[in-house]
Structure formats: structure tokens, C-alpha cells
C-alpha positions as CSV (number, residue, x, y, z in Angstrom):
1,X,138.4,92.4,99.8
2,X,136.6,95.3,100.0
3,X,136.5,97.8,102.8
4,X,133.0,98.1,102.1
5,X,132.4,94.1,101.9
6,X,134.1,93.5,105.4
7,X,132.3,96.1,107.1
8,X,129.3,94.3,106.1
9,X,130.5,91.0,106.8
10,X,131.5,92.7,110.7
11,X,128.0,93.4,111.8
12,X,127.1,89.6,111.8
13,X,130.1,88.8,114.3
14,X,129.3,87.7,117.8
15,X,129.2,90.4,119.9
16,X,131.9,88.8,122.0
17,X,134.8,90.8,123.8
18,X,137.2,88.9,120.8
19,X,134.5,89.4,118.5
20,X,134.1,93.2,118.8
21,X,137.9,93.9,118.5
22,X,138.5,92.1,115.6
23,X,135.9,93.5,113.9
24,X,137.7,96.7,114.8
25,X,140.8,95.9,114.0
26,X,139.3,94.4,110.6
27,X,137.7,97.0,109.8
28,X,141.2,99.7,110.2
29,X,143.1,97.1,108.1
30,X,140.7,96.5,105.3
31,X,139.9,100.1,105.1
32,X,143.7,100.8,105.1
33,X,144.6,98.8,102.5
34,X,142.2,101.1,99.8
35,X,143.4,104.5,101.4
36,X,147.1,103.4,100.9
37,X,146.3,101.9,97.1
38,X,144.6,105.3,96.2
39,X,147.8,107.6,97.6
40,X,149.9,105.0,96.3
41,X,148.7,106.4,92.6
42,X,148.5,110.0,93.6
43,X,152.3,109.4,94.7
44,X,154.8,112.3,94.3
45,X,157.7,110.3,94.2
46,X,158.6,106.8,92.8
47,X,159.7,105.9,96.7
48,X,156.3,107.3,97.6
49,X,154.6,104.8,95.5
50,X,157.0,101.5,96.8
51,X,156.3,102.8,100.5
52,X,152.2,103.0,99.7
53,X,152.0,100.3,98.4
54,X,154.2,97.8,101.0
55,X,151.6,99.3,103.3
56,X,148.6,97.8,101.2
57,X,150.2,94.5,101.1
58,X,151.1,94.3,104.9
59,X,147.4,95.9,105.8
60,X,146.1,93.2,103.3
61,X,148.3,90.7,105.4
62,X,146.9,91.5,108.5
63,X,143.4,91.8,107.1
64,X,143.5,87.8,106.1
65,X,145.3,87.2,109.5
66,X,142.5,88.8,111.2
67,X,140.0,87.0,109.2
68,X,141.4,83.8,110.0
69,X,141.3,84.3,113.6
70,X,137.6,85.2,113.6
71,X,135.0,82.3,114.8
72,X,132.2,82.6,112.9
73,X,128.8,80.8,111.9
74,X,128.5,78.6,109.9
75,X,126.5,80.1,107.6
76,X,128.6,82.9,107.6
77,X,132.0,80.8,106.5
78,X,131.9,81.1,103.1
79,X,131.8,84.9,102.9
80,X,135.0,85.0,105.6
81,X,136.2,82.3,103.2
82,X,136.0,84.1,100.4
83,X,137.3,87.7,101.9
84,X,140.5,85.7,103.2
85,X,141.1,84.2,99.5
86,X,141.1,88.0,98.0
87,X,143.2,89.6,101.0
88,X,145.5,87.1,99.9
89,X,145.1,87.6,96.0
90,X,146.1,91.7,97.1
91,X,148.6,90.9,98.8
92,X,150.1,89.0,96.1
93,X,149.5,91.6,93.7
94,X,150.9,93.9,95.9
95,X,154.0,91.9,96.2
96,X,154.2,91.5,92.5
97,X,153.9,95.5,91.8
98,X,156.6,96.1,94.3
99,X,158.9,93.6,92.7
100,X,158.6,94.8,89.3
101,X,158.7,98.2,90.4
102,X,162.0,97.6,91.9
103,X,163.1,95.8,88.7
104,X,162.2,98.9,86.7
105,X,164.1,101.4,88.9
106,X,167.4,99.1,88.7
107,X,167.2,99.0,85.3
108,X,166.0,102.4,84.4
109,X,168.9,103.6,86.6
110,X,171.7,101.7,85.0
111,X,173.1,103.4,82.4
């Protein structure tokens, strides 16, 4: 789910009072979730990195929440469709990076 697919995939939502704010709030998530993955690997600190990256997954959570809640055409269904099924593969990546990263600090910390 691209930041760059979704604000495409915004500009053919009804210009509805519902439709226009989330689109906006859409398009903040999505475009959060990127921003946060790309400081997550310029991290400083190892707690940097877990704290960037929990914020990709729960920006990738809302993203596919958002998504969901989104009335659409019906010839536009399949690209929602297909934006909620990858904000939901990031966000288990995401979950599965911060797991093992926690594994890897236990373990690398026990002496």
C-alpha cells in the first residue's frame, strides 16, 4: 500500500462530506506509514527503530480501517480491495519485525 497508490485511488472518492475526510485521513495514514519505515532505518537507537516501526504498523492499521469504511463504486472495489489486503500484509510484517527484534535484544542482552 503505497502512499503514492492511495492518493491515486482518493481522487475517485465521492466528493461526499465522509468521502472527503477519509480521503484525508487516508491519505496522513498511508503516507505515515513510509515516513516512519524510512526513519525507522535511519534510527539512532535500537528503541528508536521498535518505536518507528510500531508507528508503521498502527498507521498501516488505521490505513486498512479507513479503507474499509470507504463506500466506493463498484468498479473501483477491487483496487480498495487490493490496498486493504497490503495494509494488512505491513502490518503483519511490521508486527513480525518488532517481535523478532524484541527476541534479539533479550537474547543479545543475556549474558
Amino acid at each position: 500500500m503505497s502512499a503514492k497508490r492511495v492518493r491515486e485511488y482518493v481522487k475517485i472518492l465521492p466528493k461526499t462530506i465522509a468521502g472527503i475526510e477519509d480521503a484525508r485521513q487516508l491519505v496522513r495514514s498511508s503516507g505515515s506509514v513510509g515516513a516512519n519505515d524510512i526513519e525507522a532505518e535511519e534510527s539512532l537507537s535500537k528503541k528508536d527503530f521498535l518505536t518507528r516501526i510500531k508507528i508503521s504498523r498502527k498507521e498501516a492499521k488505521e490505513s486498512q480501517y479507513r479503507l474499509e469504511l470507504i463506500d466506493v463504486r463498484k468498479d473501483a472495489i477491487n483496487e480498495r480491495d487490493a490496498l486493504i489486503q497490503e495494509a494488512g500484509e505491513l502490518t503483519k510484517i511490521f508486527g513480525s519485525i518488532v517481535q523478532k527484534s524484541k527476541q534479539f535484544f533479550i537474547s543479545y542482552f543475556r549474558f
